[in-house]
C-alpha positions in Angstrom: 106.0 99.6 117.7 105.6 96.3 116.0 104.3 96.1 112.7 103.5 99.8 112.8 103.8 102.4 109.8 104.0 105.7 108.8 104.1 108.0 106.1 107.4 110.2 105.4 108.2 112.8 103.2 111.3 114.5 102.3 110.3 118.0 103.1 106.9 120.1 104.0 104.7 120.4 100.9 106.6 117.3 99.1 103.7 115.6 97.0 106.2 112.3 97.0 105.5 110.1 100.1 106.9 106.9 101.0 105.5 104.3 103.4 108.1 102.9 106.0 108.0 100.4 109.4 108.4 103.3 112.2 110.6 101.0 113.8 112.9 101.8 111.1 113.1 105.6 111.9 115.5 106.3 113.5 117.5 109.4 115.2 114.2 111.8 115.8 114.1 114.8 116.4 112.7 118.1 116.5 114.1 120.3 113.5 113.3 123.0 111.7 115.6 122.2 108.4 114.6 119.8 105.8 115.7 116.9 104.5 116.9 117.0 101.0 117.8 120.6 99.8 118.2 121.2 103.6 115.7 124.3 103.4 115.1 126.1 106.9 111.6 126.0 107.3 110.8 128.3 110.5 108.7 125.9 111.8 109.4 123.1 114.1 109.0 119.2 112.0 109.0 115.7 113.3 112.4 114.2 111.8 114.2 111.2 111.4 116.3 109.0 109.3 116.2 105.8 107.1 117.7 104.0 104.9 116.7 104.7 101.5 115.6 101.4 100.4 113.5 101.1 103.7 110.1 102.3 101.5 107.5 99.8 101.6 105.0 101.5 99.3 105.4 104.8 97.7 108.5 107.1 97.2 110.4 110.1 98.2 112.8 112.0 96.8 116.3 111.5 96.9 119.2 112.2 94.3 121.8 109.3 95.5 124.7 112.1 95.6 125.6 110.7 99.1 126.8 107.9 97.1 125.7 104.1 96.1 122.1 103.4 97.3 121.3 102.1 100.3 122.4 105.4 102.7 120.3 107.0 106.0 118.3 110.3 104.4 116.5 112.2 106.5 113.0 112.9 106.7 109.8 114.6 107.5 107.1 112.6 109.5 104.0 115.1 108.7 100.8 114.8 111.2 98.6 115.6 108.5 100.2 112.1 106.8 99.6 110.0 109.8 97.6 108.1 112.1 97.2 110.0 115.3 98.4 107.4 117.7 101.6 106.8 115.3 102.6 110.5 114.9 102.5 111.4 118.9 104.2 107.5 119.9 107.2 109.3 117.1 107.0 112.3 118.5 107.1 111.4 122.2 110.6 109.5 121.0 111.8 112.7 119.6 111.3 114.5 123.1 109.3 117.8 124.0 108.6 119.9 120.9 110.2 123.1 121.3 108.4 126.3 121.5 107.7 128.3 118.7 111.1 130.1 117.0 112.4 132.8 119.5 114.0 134.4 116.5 111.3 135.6 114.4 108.8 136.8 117.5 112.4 138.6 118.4 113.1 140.0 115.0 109.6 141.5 114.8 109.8 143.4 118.0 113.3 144.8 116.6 111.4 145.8 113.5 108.6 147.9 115.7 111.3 149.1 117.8 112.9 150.7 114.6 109.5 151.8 113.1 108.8 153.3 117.1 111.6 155.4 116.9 111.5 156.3 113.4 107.8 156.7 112.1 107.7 156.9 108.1 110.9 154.5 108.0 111.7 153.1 104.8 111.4 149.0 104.8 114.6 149.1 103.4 116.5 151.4 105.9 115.4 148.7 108.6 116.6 146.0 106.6 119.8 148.0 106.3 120.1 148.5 110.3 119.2 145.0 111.1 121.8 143.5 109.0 124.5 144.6 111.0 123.1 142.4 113.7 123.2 139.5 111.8 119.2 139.8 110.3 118.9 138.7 106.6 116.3 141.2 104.6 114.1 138.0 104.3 113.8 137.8 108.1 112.6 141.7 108.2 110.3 141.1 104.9 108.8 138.1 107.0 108.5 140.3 110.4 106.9 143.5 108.5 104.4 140.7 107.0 103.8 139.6 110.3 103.4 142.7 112.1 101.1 144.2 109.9 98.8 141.0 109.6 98.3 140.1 113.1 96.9 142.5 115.7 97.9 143.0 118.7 96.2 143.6 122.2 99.0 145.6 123.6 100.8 146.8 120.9 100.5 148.2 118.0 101.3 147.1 114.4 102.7 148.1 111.5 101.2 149.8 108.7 102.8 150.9 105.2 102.7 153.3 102.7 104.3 152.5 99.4 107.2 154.4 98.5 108.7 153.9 95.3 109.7 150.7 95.2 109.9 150.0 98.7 107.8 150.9 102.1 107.4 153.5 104.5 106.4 151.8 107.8 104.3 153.5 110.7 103.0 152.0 114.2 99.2 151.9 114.1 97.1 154.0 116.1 94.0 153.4 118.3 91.3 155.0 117.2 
């Protein structure tokens, strides 16, 4: 890619972006934590690495606690930010994008399997029995969102009743 640019930012929804040679990018990859505060995102992002004095035009974010300026930082290479023909020439380096994150599809059917087996289950009580397998109460608060905003052809969702300070969860029925 000779001559060609694109436009990098440190992390999704950064408003600081920095104009580099793509040449210069280097390492890409497929990730789904950010550059930076190293924030996981749970969606998959076009990353790379360059040196921090590689910006031609613009800036990004980045504190220098790695040590004396220049050192490699990794970044975000956002479609939205590009030309079309850059951002897929990047991201056929980077390799077949992944499918979407197995994890959150599979805590959401743990979640309906709870709420199946327990109707009127307190949000909380799931959060409790989920932990012990390793599920953070974010990742059940993000799967009851889930469930109850999308519908399903198959199955059914999730619908609450507010309880205190906290949920009780029941599968939807077909009328």
């Amino acid at each position: 890619m000779n001559e060609t640019y694109a436009w990098v930012v440190r992390q999704m929804g950064d408003y600081l972006k920095g104009k580099v040679l793509a040449d210069n990018i280097v390492n890409l990859r497929w990730d789904m934590v950010s550059g930076g505060a190293q924030k996981y995102t749970g969606v998959w992002g076009l990353y790379g690495y360059i040196y921090c004095d590689q910006i031609i035009e613009g800036e990004i974010g980045h504190s220098g606690i790695h040590g004396p300026c220049p050192h490699y930082i990794k970044i975000l290479i956002q479609k939205c930010d590009n030309d079309k023909d850059v951002y897929n020439a990047l991201a056929k380096q980077a390799g077949k994008k992944p499918i979407e994150s197995w994890r959150g599809k599979h805590i959401a059917e743990k979640v309906r399997e709870k709420v199946l087996g327990n109707p009127g289950i307190l949000a909380t009580e799931v959060a409790i029995m989920l932990e012990q397998e390793g599920i953070t109460e974010k990742e059940v608060k993000n799967a009851i969102r889930y469930l109850k905003k999308y519908k399903f052809k198959k199955k059914p969702g999730v619908i609450s009743v507010k309880s205190g300070r906290t949920q009780k969860l029941y599968l939807e029925t077909k009328k």
